[in-house]
DSSP file (Angstrom, degrees, kcal/mol; ACC not computed):
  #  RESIDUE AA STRUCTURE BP1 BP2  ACC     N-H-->O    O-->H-N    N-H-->O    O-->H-N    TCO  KAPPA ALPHA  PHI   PSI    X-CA   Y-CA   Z-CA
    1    1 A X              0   0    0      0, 0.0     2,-0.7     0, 0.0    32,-0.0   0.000 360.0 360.0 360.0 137.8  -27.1  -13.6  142.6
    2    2 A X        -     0   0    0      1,-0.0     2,-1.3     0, 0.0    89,-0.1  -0.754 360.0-169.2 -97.6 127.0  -28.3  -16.8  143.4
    3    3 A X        -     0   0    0     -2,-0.7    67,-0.2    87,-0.1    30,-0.0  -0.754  15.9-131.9-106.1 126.8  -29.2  -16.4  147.2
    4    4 A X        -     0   0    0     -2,-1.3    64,-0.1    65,-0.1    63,-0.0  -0.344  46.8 -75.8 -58.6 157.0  -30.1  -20.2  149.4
    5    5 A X        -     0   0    0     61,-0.0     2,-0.2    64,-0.0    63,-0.2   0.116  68.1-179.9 -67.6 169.9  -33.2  -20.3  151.5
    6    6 A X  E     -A   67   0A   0     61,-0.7    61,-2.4    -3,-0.0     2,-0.3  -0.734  24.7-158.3 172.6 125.3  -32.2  -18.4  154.6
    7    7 A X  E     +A   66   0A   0     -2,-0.2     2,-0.3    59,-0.2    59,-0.2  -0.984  16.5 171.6-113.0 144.0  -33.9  -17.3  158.0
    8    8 A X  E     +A   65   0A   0     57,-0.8    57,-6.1    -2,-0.3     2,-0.3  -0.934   4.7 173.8-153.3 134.5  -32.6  -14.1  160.1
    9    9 A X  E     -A   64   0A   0     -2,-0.3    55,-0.3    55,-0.3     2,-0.2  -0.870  16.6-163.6-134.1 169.7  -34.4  -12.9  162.9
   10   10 A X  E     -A   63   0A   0     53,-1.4    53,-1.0    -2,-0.3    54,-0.0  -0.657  15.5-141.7-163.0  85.2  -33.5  -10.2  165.4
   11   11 A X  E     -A   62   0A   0     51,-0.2     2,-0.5    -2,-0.2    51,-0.2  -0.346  21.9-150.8 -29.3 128.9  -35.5   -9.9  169.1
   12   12 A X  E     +A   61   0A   0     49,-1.6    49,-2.4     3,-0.1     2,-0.0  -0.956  29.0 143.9-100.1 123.8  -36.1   -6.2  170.3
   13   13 A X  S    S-     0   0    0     -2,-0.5    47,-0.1    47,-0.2     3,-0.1  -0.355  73.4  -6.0-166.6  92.3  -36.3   -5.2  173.4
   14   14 A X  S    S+     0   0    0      1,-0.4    46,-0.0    45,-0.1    -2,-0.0   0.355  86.7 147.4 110.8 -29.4  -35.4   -2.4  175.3
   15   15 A X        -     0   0    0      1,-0.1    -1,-0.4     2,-0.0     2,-0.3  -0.068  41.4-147.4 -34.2 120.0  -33.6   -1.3  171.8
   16   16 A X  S    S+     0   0    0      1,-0.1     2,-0.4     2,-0.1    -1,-0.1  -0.756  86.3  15.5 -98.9-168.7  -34.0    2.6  171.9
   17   17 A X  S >> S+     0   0    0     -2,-0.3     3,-2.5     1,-0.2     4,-0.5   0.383  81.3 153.1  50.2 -12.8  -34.4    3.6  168.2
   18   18 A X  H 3>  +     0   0    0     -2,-0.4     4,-4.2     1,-0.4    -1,-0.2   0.453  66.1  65.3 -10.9 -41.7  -35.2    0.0  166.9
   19   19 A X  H 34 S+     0   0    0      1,-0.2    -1,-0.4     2,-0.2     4,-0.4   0.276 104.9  50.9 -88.6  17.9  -37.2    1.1  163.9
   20   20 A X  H <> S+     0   0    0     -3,-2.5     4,-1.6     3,-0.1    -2,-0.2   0.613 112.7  40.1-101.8 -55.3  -33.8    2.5  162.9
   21   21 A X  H >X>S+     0   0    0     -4,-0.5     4,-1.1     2,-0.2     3,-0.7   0.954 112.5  57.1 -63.7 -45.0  -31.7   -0.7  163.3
   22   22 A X  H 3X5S+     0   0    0     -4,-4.2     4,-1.5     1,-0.2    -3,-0.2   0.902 107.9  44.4 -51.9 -37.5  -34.4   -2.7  161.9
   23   23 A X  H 3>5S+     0   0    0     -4,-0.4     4,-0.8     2,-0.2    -1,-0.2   0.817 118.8  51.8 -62.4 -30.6  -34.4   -0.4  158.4
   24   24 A X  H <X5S+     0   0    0     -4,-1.6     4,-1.1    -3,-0.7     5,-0.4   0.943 114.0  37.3 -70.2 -82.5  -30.4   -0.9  158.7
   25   25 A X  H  X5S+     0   0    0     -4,-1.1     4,-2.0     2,-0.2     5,-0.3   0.767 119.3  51.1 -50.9 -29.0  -30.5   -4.5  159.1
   26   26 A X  H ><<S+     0   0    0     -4,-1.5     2,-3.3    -5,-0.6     3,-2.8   0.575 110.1  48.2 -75.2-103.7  -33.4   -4.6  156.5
   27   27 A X  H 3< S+     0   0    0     -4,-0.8     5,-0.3     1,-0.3    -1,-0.2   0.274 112.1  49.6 -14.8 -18.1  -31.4   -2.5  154.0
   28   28 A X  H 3X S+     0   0    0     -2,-3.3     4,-0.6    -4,-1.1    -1,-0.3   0.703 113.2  49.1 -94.6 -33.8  -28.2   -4.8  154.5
   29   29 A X  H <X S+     0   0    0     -3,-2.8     4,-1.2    -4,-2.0     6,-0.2   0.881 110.2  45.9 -69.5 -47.6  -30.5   -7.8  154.0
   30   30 A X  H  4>S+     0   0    0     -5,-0.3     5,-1.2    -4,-0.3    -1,-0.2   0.662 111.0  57.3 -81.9 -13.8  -32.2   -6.5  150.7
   31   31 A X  H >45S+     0   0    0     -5,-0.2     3,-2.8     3,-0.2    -2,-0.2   0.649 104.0  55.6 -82.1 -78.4  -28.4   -5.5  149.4
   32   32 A X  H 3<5S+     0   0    0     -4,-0.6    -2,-0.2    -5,-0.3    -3,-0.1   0.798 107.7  46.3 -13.5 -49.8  -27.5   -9.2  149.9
   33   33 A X  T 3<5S-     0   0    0     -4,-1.2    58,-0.3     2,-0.1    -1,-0.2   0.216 114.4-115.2-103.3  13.0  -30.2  -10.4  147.7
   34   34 A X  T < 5 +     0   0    0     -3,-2.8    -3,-0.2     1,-0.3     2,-0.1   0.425  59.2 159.6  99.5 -10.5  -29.4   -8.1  145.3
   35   35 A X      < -     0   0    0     -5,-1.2    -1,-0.3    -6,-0.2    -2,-0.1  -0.466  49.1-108.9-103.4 109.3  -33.0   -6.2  145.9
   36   36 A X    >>  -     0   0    0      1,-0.1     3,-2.6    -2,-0.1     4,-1.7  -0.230  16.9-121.2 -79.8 170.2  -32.4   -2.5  144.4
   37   37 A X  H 3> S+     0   0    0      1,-0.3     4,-2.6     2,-0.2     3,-0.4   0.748 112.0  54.5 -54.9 -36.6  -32.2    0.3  146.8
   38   38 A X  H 3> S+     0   0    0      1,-0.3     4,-0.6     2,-0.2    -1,-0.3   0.734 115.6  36.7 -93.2 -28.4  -35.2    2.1  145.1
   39   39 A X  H <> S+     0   0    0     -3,-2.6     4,-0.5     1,-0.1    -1,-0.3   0.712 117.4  53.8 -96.4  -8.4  -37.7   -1.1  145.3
   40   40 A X  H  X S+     0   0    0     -4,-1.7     4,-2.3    -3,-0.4    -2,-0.2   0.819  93.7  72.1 -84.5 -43.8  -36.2   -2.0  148.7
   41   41 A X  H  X S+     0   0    0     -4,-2.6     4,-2.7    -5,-0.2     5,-0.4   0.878  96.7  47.8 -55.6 -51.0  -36.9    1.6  150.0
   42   42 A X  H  X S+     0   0    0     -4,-0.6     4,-0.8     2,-0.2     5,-0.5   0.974 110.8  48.5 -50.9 -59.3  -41.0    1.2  150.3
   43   43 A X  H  X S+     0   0    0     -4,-0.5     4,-6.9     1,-0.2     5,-0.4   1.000 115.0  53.2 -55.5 -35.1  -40.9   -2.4  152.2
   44   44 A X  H  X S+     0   0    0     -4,-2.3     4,-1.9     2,-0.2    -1,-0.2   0.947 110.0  41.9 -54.1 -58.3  -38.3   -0.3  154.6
   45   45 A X  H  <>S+     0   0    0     -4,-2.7     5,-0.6     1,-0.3     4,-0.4   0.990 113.9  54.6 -51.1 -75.5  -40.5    2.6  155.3
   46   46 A X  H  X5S+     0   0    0     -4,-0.8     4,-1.8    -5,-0.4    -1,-0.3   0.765 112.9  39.5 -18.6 -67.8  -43.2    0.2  155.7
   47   47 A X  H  X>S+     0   0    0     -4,-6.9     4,-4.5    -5,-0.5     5,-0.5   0.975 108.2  67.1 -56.1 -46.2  -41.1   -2.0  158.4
   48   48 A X  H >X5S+     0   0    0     -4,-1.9     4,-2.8    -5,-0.4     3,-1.4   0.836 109.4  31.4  -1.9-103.7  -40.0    1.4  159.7
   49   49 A X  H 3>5S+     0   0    0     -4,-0.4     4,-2.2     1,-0.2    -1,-0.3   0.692 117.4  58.8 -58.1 -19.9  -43.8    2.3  161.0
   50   50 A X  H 3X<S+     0   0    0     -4,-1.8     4,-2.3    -5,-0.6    -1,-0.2   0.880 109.3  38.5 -75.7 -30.4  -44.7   -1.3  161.7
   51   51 A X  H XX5S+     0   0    0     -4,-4.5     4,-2.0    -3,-1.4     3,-1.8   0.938 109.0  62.2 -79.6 -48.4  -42.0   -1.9  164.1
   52   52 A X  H 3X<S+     0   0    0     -4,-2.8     4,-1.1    -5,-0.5    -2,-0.2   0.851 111.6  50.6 -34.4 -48.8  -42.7    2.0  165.6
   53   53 A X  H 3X S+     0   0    0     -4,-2.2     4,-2.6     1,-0.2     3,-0.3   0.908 106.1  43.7 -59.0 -31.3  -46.4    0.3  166.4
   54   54 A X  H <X S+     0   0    0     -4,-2.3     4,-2.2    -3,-1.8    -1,-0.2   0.809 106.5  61.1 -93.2   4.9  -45.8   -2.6  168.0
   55   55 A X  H  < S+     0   0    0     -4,-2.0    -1,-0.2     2,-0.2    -2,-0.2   0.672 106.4  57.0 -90.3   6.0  -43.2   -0.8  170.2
   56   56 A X  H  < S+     0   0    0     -4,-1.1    -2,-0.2    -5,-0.3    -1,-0.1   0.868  97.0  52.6 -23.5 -77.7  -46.3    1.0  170.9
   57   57 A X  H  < S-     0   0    0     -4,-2.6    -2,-0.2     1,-0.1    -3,-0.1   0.904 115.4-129.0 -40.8 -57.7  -48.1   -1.7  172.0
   58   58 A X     <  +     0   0    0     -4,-2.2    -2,-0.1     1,-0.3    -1,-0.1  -0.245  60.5  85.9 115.5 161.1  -45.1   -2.4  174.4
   59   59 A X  S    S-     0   0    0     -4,-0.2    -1,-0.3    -2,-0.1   -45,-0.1   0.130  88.5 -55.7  77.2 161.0  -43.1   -5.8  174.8
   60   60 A X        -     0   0    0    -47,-0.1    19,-0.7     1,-0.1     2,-0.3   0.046  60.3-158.5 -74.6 172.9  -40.2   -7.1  172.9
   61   61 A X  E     -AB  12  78A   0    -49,-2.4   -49,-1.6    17,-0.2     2,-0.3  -0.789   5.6-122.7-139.3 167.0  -41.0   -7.3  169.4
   62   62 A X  E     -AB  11  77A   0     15,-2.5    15,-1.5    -2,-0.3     2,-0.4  -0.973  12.5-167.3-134.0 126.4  -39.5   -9.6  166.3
   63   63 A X  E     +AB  10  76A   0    -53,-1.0   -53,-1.4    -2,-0.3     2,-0.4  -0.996  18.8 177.4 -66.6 103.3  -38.0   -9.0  163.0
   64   64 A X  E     -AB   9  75A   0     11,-0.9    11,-0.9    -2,-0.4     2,-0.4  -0.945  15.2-164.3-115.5 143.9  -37.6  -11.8  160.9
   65   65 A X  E     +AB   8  74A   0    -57,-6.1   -57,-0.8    -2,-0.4     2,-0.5  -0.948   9.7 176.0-105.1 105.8  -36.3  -12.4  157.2
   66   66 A X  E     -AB   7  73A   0      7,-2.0     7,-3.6    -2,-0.4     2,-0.7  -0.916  11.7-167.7-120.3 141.0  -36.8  -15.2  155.5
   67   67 A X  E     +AB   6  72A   0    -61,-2.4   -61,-0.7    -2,-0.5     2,-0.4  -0.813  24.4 152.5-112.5 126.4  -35.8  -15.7  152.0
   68   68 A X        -     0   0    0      3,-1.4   -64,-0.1    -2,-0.7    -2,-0.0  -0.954  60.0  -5.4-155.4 143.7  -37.4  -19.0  150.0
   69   69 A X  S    S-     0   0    0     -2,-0.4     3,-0.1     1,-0.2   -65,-0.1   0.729 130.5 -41.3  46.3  45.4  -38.2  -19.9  146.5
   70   70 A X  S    S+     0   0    0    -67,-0.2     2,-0.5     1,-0.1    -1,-0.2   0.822 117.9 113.2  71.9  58.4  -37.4  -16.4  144.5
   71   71 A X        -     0   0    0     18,-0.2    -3,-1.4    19,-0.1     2,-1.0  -0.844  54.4-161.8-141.2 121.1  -39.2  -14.5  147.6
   72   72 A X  E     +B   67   0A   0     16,-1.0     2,-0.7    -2,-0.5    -5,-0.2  -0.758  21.9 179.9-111.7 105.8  -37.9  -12.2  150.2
   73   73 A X  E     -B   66   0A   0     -7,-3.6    -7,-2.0    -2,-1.0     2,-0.5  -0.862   4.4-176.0 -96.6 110.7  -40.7  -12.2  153.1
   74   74 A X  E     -B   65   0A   0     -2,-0.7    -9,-0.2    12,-0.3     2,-0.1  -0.927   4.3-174.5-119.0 138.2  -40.1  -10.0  156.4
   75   75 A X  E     -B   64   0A   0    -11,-0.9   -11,-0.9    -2,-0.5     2,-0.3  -0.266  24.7-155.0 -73.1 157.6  -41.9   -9.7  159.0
   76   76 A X  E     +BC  63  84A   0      8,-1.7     7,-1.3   -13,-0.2     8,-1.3  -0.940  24.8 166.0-136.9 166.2  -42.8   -8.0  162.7
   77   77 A X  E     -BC  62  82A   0    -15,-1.5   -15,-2.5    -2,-0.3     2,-0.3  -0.895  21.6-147.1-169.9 165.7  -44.5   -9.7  165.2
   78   78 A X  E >  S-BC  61  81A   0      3,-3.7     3,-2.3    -2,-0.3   -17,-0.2  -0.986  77.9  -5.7-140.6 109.0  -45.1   -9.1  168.9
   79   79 A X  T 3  S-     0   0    0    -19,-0.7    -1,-0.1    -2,-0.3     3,-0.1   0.943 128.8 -59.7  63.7  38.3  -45.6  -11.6  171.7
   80   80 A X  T 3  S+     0   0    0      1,-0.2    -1,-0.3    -3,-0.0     2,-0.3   0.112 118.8 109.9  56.3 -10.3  -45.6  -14.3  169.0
   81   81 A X  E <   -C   78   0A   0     -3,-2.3    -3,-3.7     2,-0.0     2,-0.3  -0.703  65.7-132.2 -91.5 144.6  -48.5  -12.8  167.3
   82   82 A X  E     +C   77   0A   0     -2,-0.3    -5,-0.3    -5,-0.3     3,-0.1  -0.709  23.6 177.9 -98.4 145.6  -47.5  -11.1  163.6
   83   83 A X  E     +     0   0A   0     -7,-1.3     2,-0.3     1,-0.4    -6,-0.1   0.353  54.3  18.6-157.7  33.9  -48.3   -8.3  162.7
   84   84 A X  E     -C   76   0A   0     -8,-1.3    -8,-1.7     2,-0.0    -1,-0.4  -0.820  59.3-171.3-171.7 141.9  -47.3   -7.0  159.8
   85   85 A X        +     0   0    0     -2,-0.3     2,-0.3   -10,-0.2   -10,-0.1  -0.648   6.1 174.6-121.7 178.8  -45.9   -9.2  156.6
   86   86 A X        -     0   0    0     -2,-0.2   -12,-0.3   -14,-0.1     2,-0.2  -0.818   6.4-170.5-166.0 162.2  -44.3   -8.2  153.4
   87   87 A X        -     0   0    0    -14,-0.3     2,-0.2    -2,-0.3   -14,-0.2  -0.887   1.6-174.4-152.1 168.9  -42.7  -10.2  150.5
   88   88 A X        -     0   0    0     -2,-0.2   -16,-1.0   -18,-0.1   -53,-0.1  -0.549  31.9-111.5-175.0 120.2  -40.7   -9.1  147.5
   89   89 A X        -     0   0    0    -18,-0.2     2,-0.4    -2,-0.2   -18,-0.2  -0.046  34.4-163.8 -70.3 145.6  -39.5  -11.2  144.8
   90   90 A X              0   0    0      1,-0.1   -87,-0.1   -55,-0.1   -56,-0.1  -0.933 360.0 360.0-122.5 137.2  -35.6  -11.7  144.5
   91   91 A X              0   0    0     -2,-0.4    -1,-0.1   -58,-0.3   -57,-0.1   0.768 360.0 360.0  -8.7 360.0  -33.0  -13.1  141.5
């Protein structure tokens, strides 16, 4: 699948469970681009505990996906500041 350049982001706040939607939303996102479940499963767990920290830290948090140039990047970041990235090449 050929997928176009694409940003999706999704504010948390207040979200109980979050690191749960975010692995859903992630998992629906990496199905889109074709990404199989078994190389998609690490970067999930990964977002998984990254969002679980910064809703540690406290304050709304961000998910973002952006897909560019045969790359699938997502991100979490907190109070504008990121903090944790990931990438994974896509069709």
């Amino acid at each position: 699948m050929n997928i176009h350049d694409f940003v999706l982001s999704a504010r948390l706040e207040g979200v109980v469970r979050a690191d749960e939607m975010a692995a859903a939303l992630a998992d629906a996102v990496f199905r889109q681009a074709d990404v199989e479940p078994a190389a998609a499963a690490p970067l999930i767990g990964a977002l998984q505990g990254s969002v679980r920290h910064a809703l540690e830290l406290g304050g709304p948090l961000e998910v973002a996906f952006r897909a560019t140039a045969g790359a699938l990047e997502v991100s979490v970041a907190r109070q504008g500041a990121e903090l944790w990235r990931a990438s994974h090449p896509i069709p």
